[in-house]
N, C-alpha and C positions, 0 to 999 in steps of 0.2 A: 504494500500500500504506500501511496505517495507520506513525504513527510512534512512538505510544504503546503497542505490542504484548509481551508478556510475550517474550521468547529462547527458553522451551521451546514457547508458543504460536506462536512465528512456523517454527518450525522443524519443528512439527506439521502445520498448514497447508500449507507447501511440500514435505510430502513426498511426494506425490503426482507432484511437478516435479523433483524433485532426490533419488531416495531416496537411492542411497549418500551424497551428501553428507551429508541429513537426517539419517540413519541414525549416521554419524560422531558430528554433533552434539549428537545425545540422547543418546548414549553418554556425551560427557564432561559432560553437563551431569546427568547422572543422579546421579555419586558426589554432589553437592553439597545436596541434599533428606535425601540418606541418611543424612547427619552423626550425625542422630539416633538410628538406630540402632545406629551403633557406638558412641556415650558410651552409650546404654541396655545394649548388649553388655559394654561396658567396666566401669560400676555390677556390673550383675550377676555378675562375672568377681568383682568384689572384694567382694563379699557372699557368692560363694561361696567361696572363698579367703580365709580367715581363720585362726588358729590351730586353731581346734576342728577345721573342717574341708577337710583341707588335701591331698588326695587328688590324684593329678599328671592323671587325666587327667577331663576336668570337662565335654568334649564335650555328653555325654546329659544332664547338669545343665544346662548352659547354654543347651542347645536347648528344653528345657522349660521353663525362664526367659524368652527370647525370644520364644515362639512365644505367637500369636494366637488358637489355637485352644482354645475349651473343653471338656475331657472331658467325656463322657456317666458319669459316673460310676455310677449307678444302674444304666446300661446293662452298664455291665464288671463290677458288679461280683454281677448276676444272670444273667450268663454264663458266669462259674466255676462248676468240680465243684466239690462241696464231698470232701475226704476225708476217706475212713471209714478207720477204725483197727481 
């Protein structure tokens, strides 16, 4: 086996041989990549949490903050009724 091998790449490779072990190992090697989404979580926690606005529960802010995906905005917003009066 090579000796130069990435820890998450060698434990990818043998998992075909060893899952639950493999399976263990990506587990605790996985928080360690992620670092950067909890300081990006963290950023935004405090961007959203400031004086002005300071509301206690920040869940659906911060998910939208977080998240990777782009709205269709054109899409949403030609798919409202409009109301009549």
């Amino acid at each position: 086996m090579k000796q130069n091998v990435k820890l998450s790449s060698f434990w990818i490779e043998v998992k075909s041989q060893f899952a639950t072990l493999a399976q263990i190992a990506i587990n605790h090697l996985l928080p360690f990549p992620s670092t950067y989404l909890c300081e990006s979580a963290f950023s935004s926690l405090t961007y959203l949490k400031n004086k002005y606005r300071s509301k206690l529960q920040v869940e659906c802010d911060l998910r939208l903050s977080l998240t990777q995906i782009k709205p269709n905005i054109d899409f949403l917003c030609n798919n409202k009724q409009l109301h009549s009066f």
